[in-house]
C-alpha positions in Angstrom: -60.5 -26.0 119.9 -58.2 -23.4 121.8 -55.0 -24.4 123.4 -54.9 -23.9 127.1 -51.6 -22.2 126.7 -53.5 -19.2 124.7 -56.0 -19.0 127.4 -53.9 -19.1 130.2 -51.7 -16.2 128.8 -54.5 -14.1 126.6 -58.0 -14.8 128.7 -59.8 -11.2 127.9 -58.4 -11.9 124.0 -60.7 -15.1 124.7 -63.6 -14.1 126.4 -63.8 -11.1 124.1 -63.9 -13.6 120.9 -66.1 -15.6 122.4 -68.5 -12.9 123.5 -68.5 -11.8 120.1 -69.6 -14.7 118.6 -72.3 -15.5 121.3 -70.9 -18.6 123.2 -70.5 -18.4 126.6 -68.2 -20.5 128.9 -66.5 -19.7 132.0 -63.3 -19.2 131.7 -62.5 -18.1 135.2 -63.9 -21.6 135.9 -61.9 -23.0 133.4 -58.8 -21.3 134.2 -59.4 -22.4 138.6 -59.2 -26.0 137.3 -56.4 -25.5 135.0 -54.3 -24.2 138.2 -55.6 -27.0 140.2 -54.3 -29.3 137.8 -51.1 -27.9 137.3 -50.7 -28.0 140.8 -51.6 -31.8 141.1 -49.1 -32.4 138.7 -46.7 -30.6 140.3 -47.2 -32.0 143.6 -47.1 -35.8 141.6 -43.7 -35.0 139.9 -41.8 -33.4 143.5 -43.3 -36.9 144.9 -41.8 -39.0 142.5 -38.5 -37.3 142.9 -38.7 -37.7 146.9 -40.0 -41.2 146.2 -36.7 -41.8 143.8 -33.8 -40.3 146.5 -36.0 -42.3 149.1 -35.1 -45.5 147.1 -31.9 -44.9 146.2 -30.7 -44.8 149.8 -33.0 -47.2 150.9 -30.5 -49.4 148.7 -27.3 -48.0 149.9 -28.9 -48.9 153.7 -29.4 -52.3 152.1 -33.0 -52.3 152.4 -34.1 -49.2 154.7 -36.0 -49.7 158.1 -39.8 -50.4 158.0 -41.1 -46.9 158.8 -38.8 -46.0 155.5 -40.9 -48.7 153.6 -44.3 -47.5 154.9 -43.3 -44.1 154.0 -42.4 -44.8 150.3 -45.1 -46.8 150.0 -47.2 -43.9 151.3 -45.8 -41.6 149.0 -46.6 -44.4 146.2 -50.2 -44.5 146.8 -50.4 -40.8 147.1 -48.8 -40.5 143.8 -51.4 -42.9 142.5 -54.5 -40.7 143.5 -52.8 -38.0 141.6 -52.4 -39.6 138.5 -55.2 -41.5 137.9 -57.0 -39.8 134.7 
């Protein structure tokens, strides 16, 4: 098995091994997905942060308003769909 890293930073190295010995997989395909993930999880962790400072003042306000709520709770269901595995 190859690590994602390699491919990410060497992909001719890997198309040209596999190539040679006659398996074929798209790594263009491979490496779309790979960015889309990255990007997800990326998008998760800046929410989680937002989602954290949200809180935190929340509890200096002594509880926040209710659009504050709504929005946090937003952000905690968004944060949901991106980690589910």
């Amino acid at each position: 098995m190859l690590d994602i890293k390699l491919i990410r930073q060497n992909p001719e190295m890997v198309k040209e091994s596999l190539t040679n010995r006659h398996t074929e997989i798209n790594l263009d395909a491979l490496l779309e997905l790979d960015a889309k993930r990255r990007t997800l999880i990326l998008e998760g962790d800046e929410l989680k942060a937002k989602r954290n400072q949200f809180s935190q003042l929340m509890a200096k306000e002594r509880g926040g308003t209710e659009e504050q709520k709504l929005e946090v709770r937003q952000m905690g269901e968004r944060i949901k769909i991106l980690t589910l595995r």
